[in-house]
DRENKOL-66385 format. One line per field, with one value per residue (C-alpha): x, y, z; residue number from 1. Coordinates in steps of 0.02 Angstrom, whole numbers, plus 50000, padded with zeros to 5 digits. Layout:
REM DRENKOL-66385
x c(X,...)
y c(Y,...)
z c(Z,...)
seq c(NUM,...)
REM end
This chain:
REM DRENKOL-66385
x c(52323,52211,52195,52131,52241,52297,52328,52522,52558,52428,52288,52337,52246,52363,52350,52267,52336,52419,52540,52706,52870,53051,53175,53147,53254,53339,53287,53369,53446,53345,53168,53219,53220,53043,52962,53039,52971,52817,52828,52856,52717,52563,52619,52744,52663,52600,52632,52688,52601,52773,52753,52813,52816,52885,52903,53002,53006,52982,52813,52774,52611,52645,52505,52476,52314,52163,52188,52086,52170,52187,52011,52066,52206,52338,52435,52593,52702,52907,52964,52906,53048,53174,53189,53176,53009,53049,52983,52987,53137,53010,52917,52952,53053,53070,53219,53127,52963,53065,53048,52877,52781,52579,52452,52301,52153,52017,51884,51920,51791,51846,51924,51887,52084,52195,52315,52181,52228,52049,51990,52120,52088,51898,51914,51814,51924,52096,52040,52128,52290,52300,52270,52405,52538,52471,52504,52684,52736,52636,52753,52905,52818,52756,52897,52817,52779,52651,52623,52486,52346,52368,52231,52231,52063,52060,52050,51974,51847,51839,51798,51756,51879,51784,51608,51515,51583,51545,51725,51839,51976,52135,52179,52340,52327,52432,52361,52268,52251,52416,52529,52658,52787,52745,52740,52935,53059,53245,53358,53539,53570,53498,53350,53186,53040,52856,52709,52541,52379,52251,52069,51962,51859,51680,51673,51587,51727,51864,51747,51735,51922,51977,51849,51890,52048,52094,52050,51871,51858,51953,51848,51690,51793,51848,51651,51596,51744,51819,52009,52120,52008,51891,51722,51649,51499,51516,51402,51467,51516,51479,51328,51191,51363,51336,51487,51455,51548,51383,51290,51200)
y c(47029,47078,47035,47123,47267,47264,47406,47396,47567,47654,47764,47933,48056,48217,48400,48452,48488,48673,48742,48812,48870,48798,48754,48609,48448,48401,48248,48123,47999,47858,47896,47813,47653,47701,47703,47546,47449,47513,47469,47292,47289,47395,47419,47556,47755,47847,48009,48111,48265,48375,48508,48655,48764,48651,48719,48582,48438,48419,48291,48220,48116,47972,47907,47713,47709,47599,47429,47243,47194,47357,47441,47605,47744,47713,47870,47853,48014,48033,48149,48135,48005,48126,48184,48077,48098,48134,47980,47973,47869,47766,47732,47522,47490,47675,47694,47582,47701,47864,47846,47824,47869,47876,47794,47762,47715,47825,47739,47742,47866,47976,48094,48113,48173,48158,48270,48404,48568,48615,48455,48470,48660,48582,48561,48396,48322,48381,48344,48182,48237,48395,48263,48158,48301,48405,48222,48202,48369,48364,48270,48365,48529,48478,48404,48250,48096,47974,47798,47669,47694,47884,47998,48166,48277,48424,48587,48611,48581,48445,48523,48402,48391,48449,48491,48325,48226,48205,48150,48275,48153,48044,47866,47775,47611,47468,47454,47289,47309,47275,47098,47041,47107,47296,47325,47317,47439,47451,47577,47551,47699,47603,47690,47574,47650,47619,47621,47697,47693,47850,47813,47979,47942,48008,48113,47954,47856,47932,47952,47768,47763,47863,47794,47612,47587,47593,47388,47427,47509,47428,47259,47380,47434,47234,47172,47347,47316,47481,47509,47623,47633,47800,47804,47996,47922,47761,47729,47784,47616,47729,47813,47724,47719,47805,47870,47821,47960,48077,47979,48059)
z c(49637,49780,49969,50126,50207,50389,50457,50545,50571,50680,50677,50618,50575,50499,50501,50348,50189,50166,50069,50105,50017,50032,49926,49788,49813,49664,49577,49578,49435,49521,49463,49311,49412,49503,49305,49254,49403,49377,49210,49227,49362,49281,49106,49009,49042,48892,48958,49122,49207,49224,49367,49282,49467,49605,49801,49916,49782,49592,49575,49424,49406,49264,49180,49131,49003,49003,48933,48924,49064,49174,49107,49195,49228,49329,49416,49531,49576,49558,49659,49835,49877,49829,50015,50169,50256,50447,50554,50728,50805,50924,50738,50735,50549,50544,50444,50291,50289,50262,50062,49994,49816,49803,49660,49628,49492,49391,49297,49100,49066,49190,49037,48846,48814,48967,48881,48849,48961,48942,49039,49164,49203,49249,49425,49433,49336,49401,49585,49592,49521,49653,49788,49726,49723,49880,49972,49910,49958,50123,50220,50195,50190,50369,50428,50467,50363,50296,50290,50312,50398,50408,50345,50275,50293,50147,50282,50449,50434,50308,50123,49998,49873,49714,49664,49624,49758,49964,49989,50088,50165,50109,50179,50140,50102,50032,49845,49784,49602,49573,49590,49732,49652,49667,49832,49887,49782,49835,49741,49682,49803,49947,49965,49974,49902,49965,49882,49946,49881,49903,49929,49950,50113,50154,50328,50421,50355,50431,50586,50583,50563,50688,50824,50788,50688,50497,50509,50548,50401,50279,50339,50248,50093,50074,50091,49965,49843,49881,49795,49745,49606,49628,49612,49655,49664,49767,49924,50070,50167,50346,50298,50421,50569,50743,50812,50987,51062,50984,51087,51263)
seq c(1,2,3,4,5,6,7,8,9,10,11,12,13,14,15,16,17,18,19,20,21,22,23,24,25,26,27,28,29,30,31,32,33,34,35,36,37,38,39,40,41,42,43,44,45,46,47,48,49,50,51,52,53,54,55,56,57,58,59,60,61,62,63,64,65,66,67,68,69,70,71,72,73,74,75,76,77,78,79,80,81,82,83,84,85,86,87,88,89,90,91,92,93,94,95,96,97,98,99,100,101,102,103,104,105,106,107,108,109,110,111,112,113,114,115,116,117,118,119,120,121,122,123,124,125,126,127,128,129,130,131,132,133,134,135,136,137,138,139,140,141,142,143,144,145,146,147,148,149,150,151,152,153,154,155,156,157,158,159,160,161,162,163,164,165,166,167,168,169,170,171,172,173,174,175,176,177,178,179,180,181,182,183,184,185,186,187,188,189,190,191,192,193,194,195,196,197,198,199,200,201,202,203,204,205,206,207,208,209,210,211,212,213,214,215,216,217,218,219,220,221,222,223,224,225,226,227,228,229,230,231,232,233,234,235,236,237,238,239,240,241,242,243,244,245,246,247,248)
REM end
């Protein structure tokens, strides 16, 4: 498991996240297949977050529980690789980005009941899990698509995502809590499935991102230990950086 992140597909930052209606793709048979790789990766879920009111496509968060030797939750949608994202023809290795599904970590005390309504009706809690869906319908929604390196800010301006928390931005990135095996997917349908990881970003972070490249800041998460794992509370790796540009 592990291992630094190179950016490979450029520096993108995407229109904010919004909502819009359309009709839902249908899911398909082959999400079956998406939960029993994951399985054999990160361990069997004990439960999936069903979306009972779907616009575009049907997203289901899954839900992998704390154990000794994955102390925390593991998330990862079905649904958003139903339909092909829509990425550019001059994209290189286009065709084998158009299917993608998104995870990532919360620490094990992030809820007393994860199947408690009441805790995920608190806002602070939930925040995570609205990212995670809002992302997977964002692409086709928008008509565009995401992959790595792209970044998401939460309005314009930036809002941060809950109360409790500075962070107001999503970065794709591949995951690193998880082993080699993961990261490529191919369906008996033909469809290859990749995986993203979501890391909440502060607004100097993406600043940092989008002056210098997604390396320049994944070389700060790699020395800070920052993952797909959230942390609300974690020091802002770009707190004391001067965007140059701000500069007289």
């Amino acid at each position: 498991m592990g291992g630094k992140r190179i950016a490979r597909q450029g520096d993108v930052e995407l229109t904010h996240l919004e909502q819009a209606a359309g009709p839902v793709a249908p899911t398909l048979p082959t999400v079956e297949e998406i939960e029993a790789h994951v399985s054999r990766c990160m361990g069997e879920p004990a439960f999936v977050w069903h979306e009972v009111v779907s616009t575009t496509i049907h997203v289901d968060v899954h839900v992998i529980l704390p154990t000794d030797d994955q102390p925390y939750y593991t998330l990862f949608t079905t649904g958003m690789s139903d339909r092909a994202m829509h990425v550019p023809a001059d994209v290189k290795m286009g065709p084998a980005l158009r299917f993608a599904e998104l995870l990532l970590m919360l620490p094990p005390d992030w809820f007393d009941d994860p199947r408690s309504l009441d805790e995920l009706r608190d806002e602070r809690k939930y925040w995570p899990i609205r990212l995670l869906k809002c992302l997977a319908r964002f692409p086709h929604e928008c008509d565009t698509w995401l992959a790595f390196g792209h970044s998401i800010p939460n309005g314009d301006p930036p809002a941060p995502f809950a109360e409790g928390t500075g962070m107001c931005c999503a970065l794709l990135v591949p995951p690193v809590r998880v082993p080699q095996s993961f990261y490529d997917l191919s369906l008996s349908d033909g469809r290859s499935i990749n995986f993203y990881a979501v890391v909440p970003l502060y607004p100097e972070e993406l600043q940092l991102k989008l002056t210098r490249g997604t390396n320049a800041l994944l070389e700060r998460f790699d020395v800070e230990g920052v993952t797909e794992l959230l942390d609300p509370h974690r020091a802002n790796t770009c707190a004391n950086w001067l965007d140059p540009m701000a500069v007289n």
